[in-house]
N, C-alpha and C positions, 0 to 999 in steps of 0.2 A: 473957503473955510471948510465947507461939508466935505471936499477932497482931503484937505489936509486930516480931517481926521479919519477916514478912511485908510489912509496912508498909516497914521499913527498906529490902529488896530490892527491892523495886517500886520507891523511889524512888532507891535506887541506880541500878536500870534503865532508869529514865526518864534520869536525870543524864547515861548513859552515850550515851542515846542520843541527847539533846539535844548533848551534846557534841560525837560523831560527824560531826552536822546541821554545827556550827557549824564544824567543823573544814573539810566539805566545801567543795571550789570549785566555781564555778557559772562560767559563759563564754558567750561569744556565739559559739557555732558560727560555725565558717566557719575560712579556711585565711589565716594574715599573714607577713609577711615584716620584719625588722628586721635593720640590720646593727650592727657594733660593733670598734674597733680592734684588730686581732688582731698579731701581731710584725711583718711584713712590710707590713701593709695591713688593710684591712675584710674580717672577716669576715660574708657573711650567710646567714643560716637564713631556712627556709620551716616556720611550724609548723601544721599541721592538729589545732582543736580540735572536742569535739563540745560537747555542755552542760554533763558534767559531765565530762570530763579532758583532758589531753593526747592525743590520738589520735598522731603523728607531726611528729616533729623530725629536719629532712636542712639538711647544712650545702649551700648549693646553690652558693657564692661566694666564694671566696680565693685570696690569694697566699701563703699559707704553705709552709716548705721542704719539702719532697718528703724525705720520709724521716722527719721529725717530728710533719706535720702527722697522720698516717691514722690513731694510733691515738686522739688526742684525737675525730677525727672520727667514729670508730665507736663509742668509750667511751660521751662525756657525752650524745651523743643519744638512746643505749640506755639508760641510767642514768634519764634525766631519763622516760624513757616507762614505764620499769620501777615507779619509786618514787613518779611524779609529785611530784613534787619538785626544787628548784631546790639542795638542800644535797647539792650532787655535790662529791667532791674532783677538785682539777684534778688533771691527769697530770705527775710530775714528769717534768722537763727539757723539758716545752710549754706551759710553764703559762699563757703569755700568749694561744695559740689556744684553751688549755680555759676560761680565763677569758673571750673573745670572745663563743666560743660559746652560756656561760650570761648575758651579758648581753645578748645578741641576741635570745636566748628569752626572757626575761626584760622585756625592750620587748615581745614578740608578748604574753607575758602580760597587761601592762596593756594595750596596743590589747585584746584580746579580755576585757575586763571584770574580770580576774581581779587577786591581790596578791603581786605576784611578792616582796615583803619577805616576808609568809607564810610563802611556798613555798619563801623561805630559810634559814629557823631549822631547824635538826637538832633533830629529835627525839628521837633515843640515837644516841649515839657505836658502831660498830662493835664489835664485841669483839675485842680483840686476843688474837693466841695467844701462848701461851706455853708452846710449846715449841722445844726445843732441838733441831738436828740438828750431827752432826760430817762434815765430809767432808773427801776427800783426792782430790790429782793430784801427778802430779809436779812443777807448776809452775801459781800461784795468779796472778791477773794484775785489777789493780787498775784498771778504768778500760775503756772498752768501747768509746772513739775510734779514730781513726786510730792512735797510737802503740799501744793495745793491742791492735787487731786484727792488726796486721802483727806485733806479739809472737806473738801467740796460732798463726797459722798457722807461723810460723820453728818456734817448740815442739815445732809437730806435725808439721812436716817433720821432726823429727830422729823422729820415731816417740814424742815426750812428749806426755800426756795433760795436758789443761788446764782450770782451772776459771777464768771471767774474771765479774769481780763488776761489775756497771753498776747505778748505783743510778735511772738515768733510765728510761721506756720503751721508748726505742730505744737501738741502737747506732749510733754516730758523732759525738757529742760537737763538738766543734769545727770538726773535718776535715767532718762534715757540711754546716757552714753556711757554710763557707771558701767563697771565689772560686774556689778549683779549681786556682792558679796552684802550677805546681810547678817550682822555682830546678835545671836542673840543668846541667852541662857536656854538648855533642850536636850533636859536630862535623858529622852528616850533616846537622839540621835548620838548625842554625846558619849551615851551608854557603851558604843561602840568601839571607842576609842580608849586603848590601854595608856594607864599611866606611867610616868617614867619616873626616874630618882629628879633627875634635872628639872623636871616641871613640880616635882615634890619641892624641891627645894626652893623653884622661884614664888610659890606660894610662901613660904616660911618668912623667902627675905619680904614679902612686903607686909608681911600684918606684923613684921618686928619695926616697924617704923616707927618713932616717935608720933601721937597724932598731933594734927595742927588745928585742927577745932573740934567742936562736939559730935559732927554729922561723921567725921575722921574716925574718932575713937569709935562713935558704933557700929560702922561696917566692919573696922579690925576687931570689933568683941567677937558679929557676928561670926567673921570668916573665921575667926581663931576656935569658934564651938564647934563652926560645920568641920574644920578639918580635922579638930578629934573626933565629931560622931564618924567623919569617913577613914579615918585609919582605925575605929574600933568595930567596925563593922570589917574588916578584911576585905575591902574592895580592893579591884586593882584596874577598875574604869577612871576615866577620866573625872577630875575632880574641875566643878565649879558650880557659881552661884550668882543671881544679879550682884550681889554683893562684892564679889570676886570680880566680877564685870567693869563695877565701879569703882573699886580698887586700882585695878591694870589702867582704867579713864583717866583716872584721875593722876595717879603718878608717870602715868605717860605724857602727858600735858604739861607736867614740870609742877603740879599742884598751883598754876595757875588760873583752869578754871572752877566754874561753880559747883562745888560739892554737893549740893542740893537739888540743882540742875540737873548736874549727872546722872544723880541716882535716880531721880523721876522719869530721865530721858530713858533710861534703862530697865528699868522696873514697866514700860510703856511699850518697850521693845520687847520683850518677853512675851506679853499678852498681843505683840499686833503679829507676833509667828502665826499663831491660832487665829487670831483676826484674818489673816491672810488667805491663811486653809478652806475659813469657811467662806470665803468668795471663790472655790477653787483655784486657786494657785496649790499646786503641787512641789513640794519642796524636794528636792532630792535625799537618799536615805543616807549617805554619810555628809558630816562635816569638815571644811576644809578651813586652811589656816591663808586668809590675802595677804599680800605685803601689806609688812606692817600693825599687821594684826593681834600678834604675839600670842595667841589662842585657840584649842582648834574651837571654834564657834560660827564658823563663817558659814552660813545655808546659801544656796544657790537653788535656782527655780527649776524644777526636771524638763520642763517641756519650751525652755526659752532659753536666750543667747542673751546674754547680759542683763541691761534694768529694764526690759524692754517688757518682760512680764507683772513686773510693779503696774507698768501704765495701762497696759492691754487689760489689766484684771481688775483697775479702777474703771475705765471706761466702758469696759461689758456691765460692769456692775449696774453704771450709771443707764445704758442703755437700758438692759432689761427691766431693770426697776422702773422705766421711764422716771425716772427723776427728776425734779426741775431744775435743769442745770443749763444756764444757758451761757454758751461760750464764744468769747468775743475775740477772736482769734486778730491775729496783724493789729492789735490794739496796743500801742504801750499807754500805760498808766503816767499820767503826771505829777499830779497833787493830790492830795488826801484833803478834803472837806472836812472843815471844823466849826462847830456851831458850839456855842457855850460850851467850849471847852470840852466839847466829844466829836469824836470824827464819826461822822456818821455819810461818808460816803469817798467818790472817790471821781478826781476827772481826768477824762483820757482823751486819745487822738487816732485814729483808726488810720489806717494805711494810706486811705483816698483825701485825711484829712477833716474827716469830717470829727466835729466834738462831740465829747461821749460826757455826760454826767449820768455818773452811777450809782443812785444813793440807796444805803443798809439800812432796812426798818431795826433790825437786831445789833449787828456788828463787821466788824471788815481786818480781814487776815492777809498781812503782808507774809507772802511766800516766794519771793522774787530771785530767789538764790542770792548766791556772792558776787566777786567782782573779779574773778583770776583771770578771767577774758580782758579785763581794762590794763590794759597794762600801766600807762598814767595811773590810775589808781594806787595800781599793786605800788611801783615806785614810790609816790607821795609818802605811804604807811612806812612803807621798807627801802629806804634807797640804799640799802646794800644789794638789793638782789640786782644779778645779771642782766642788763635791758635786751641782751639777745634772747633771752630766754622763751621757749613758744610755752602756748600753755594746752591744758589738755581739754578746758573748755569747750559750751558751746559760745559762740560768738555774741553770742546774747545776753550772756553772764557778766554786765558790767556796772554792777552796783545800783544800779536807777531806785530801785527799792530802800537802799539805808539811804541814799542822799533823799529821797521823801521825806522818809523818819526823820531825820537827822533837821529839815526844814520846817519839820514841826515841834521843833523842842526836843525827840529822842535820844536817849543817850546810848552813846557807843561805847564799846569793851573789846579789848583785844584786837586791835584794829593792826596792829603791824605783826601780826602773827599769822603768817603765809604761808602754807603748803607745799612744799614740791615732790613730787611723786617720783622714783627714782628711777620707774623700769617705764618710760613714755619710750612715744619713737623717736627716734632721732631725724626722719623724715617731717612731721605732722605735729611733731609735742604729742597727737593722742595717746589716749590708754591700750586701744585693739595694736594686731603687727606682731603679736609673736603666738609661740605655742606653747603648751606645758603650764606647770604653775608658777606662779606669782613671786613664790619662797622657792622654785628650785636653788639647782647651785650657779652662785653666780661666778663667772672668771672675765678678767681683763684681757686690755687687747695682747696681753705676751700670753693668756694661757694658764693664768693662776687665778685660786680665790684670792680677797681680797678684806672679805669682811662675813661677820657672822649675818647670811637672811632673815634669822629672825628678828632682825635689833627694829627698831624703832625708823619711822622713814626719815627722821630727820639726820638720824645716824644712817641709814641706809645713803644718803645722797651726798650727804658732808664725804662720806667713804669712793661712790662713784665721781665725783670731781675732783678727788684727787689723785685719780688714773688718768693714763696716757690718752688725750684727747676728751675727757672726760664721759666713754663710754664705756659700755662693759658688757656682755653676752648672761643671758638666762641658758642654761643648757639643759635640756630633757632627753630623755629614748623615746621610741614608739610608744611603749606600753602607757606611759604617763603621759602622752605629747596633746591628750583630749583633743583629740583631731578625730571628729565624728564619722560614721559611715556615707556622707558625703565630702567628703574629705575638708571640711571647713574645721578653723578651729571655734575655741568656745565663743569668739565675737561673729563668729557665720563668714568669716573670710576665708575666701582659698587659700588653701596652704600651696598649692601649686603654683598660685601669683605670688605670696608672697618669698617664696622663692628664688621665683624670675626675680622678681623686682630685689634682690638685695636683701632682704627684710630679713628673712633666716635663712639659715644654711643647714644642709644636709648632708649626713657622710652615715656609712655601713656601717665604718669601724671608727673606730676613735684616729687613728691616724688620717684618714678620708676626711671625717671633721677636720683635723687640724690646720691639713691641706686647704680646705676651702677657706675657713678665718684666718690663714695665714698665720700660723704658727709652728712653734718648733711639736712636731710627733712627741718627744719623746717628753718633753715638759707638759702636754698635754694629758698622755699617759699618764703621768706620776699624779697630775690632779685627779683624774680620774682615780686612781689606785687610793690617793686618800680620802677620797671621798665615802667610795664604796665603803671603804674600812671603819669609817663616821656612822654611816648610814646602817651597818650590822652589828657593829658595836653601843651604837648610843653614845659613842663618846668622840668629840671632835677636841680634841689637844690644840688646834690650831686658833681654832676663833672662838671655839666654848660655845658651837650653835646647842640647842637643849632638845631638838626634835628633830629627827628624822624618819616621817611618817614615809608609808610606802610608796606616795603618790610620788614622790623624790628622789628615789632609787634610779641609777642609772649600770644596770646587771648587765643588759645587752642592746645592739643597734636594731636597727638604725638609730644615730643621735641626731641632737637637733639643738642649735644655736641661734639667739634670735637677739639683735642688736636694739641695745638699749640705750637713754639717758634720760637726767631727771628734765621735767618741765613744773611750769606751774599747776597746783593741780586744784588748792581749796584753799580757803580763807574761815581762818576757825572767826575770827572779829566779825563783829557786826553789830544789830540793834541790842539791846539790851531787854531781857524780858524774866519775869521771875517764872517759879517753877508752873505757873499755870497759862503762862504765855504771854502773860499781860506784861504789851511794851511800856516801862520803865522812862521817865524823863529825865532830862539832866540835874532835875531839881529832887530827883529823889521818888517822885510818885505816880502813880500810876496814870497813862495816857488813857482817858475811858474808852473803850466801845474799839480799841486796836488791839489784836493780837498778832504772836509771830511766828514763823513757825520756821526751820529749814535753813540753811547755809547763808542767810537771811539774819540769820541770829548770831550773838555770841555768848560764852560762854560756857559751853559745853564740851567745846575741846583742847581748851587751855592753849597750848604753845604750841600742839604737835598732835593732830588729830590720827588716832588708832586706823590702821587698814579698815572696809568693811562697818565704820561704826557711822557714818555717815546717811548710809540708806535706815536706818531703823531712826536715827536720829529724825530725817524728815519726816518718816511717813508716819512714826509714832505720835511725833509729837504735832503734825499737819493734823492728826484726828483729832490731838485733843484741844489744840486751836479751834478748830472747826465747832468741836462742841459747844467750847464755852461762848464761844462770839453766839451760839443761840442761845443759849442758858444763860448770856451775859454774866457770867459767873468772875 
């Protein structure tokens, strides 16, 4: 008997060690490089192997967003050297660079002899914990974007402690990946800008509108007194007003959102320009007009590439102040806590799995964004929209925040009113990938305009899908192409990759372009010829565009073409909240001790959310969420 199991151990040990053998990878020493589509563009790795592992994996090559990309970047390369294994989980809210990166190594695998299918099977799943933690602030903040960062500091200015749940690896959510465009009234920078007859006149046509309610008629009294004081004053700057603001909102939208809304989200954006200032953020000195925007109003941050200075200028903030903010990062929120009829707190689930109770001695602010990432969702509201459609999202944008509300009694508004942004990439669905501005001139794939850039985006996109393959080229020169003294454009991407890659084309001369986008010279030409003629005239005969600032001029080369179409971009529907943020229930009254703040919300953009009005939107009205959940107001 003691033989036989002698025997048995021996070849248990052999078994084990045979097994070992077969499990090991073997490789062709040496150092490869592979790349693979990441959100924005190609990502590529450089992996050094030796015979038997992984030695080093560096991501050496991308256009990913600054602010999202760094921790995927530090993670799966650590990960994948650590475990030698390719069964890494990707980083939520990046999942498409953490995804890049493991199939980039992954190609390096097979060049260097090895089975990257292998090295992809999980071996044991992680252990989850289970345990439970309870904690408290006076004010719980759901969402870790733009609307809830600007909550989260208003909080702490009044001296409230804040606990703010982000279930992605970074903070900045949406506002991070945003164009950076921010809608606001700013008579000094506006000052700048000459007015035209055409924009004389789009003022006239709408304060001649019939009003449709009381808050209707006194923005039109207003606007109708300022623009006699400003034509009896002999100005010839640009004319506008919060009023004016919320005018253009509101009839952009189809006069389907809250008129009351509007004006306070506006009148909020106004005062958080100067808010912004005194955290230093630096605004750039003139104003520009985003798609979509129909106004020049739009500021951009001087020393940042996109939204990416919103977040930076909150989190310094938060730093230096030492603030009590404590941030529960890889946490998604579940259910909101209700006690007699107020939610005074909130439970969560943290990455590893462990339960999070979060409970608000004050109040708790749903800032969770939208749902344009859910694509299910988007469908459900809208099943007209296109199911190939990608969207410009981040991955994380998929409504978890209004199905809360929504399971606690909140009522919803505007829900099948869905955004598509018309100049995404045709690549990615993202916003970054091209150069110049937003409103240049646009031409289809034979080489002609097609429609006026300033119209509205939901006319801008209805116009791009019914061109040839449903895409259509932004065209700029040098001089406008805001391609920086590192040769990035304004989202911090090479313009040299995106190039290579397809993404936009370059030519000296206008025939050179035409040549690369494959079109006829001379039909290019003649666009160009009426363009120019629009652009020095003020007058476009063709599609009635009403502005032709300089930044849109195309006088001389280099030109530059950069391929576009629409994707999903916002979700105007959402919780329901009145003008002080307090979410609203299906029954008509007020949910206590919730407020809401951000893409999160609805009605504030009616049908068809304005270019650029979105970022004031959150972070104006994120402050004043934040407030009142202390002031329980």
């Amino acid at each position: 008997m003691k033989n036989t199991h002698k025997i048995f151990a021996l070849l248990m040990c052999l078994l084990m060690m045979f097994s070992a053998s077969a499990s090991a990878e073997s490789y062709k020493a040496g150092t490869y490089s592979a790349s693979a589509p990441g959100k924005n563009g190609d990502v590529t790795v450089q992996v050094i192997f030796t015979e038997d592992a992984i030695k080093a994996v560096e991501v050496v090559k991308h256009q990913e967003t600054p602010g999202l990309f760094e921790t995927p970047v530090e993670r799966i390369p650590a990960a994948i050297e650590k475990n030698q294994s390719l069964a890494i989980d990707t980083v939520t809210g990046a999942t498409m660079t953490s995804q890049a990166i493991l199939d980039a190594v992954a190609d390096c695998v097979k060049q260097a002899g090895g089975d990257p299918q292998k090295l992809s099977v999980k071996t044991a799943e992680a252990q989850q914990s289970t345990e439970k933690v309870e904690k408290a602030a006076d004010v719980v903040i759901v969402g870790g974007g733009g609307a809830g960062l600007s909550a989260a500091v208003a909080a702490a200015e009044k001296g409230a402690s804040v606990i703010l749940i982000e279930k992605t690896a970074a903070l900045g959510g949406n506002t991070l990946l945003a164009g950076g465009g921010f809608n606001a009234f700013d008579p000094q920078r506006q000052g700048q800008v000459t007015m035209n007859p055409n924009q004389l006149n789009t003022v006239r046509k709408l304060i001649s509108k019939e009003p449709l309610n009381e808050t209707h008629k006194k923005l039109i009294d207003a606007v109708t007194k300022q623009l006699a004081d400003y034509e009896a004053s002999g100005s010839d700057k640009l004319f506008d007003s919060v009023e004016f603001h919320a005018l253009q909102t509101y009839d952009g939208g189809d006069y389907l959102g809250n008129i009351d809304l509007i004006l306070a989200t506006l009148t909020r954006a106004h005062d958080m320009l100067a808010q912004l200032e005194s955290y230093d953020l630096v605004w750039k000195d003139k104003v520009t007009t985003y798609v979509g925007a129909l106004w020049q109003r739009s500021h951009e941050a001087r020393d940042y590439k996109s939204g990416k200075g919103f977040v930076d200028t909150f989190v310094k903030i938060i730093n230096e102040k030492k603030y009590p903010v404590e941030f529960l990062m890889e946490t998604k929120a579940d259910a909101f806590i209700v006690e007699n009829g107020r939610v005074v707190g909130v439970h969560a689930t943290a990455a590893d799995g462990k339960e999070i109770t979060a409970r608000a001695k004050l109040g708790v602010v749903l800032a969770a964004g939208g749902f344009a990432a859910n694509n299910e969702m988007c469908m459900k509201y809208k099943p007209t929209l296109l199911p190939t459609l990608k969207s410009t999202n981040s991955p994380a944008i998929t409504g978890d925040g209004i199905v809360m509300a929504e399971n606690i009694g909140a009522d919803l508004v505007d829900m099948d009113q869905i955004q598509l942004l018309p100049t995404s990439s045709p690549f990615t669905g993202s916003s970054p990938g091209y150069v110049g501005e937003s409103a240049g001139m646009y031409i289809n794939l034979e080489g002609k305009r097609f429609v006026n850039e300033y119209e509205r985006r939901d006319v801008l996109t209805a116009a791009v899908l019914s061109q040839p393959e449903g895409k259509f080229y932004i065209v700029t020169c040098q001089k406008n192409a805001l391609i920086d003294e590192n040769g990035q454009n304004k989202f911090g991407q090479n313009v040299d990759n995106l190039i290579e890659t397809k993404q936009v084309f370059k030519g000296n001369t206008v025939a050179e372009l035409a040549e690369q986008i494959n079109v006829e010279p001379a039909v290019l030409e003649e666009t160009f010829r009426k363009w120019n003629e629009a652009c020095h005239s003020g007058n476009d005969p063709e599609f009635g565009r009403p502005n032709f600032a300089e930044n849109v001029w195309l006088d001389e080369g280099p030109f530059y073409a950069s391929i576009r179409t629409p994707a999903i971009h916002h979700t105007m529907g959402g919780v329901k909240v009145d003008t002080e943020l307090r979410v609203i229930g299906v029954d008509g009254a007020i949910i206590p001790g919730l407020y809401a703040a951000g893409e999160v919300t609805g009605g504030v953009h009616g049908s068809n959310r304005l270019g650029a009005n979105a970022v004031p939107d959150a972070l104006s009205n994120g402050r004043k969420a934040g407030q009142n959940a202390v002031d329980q107001k």
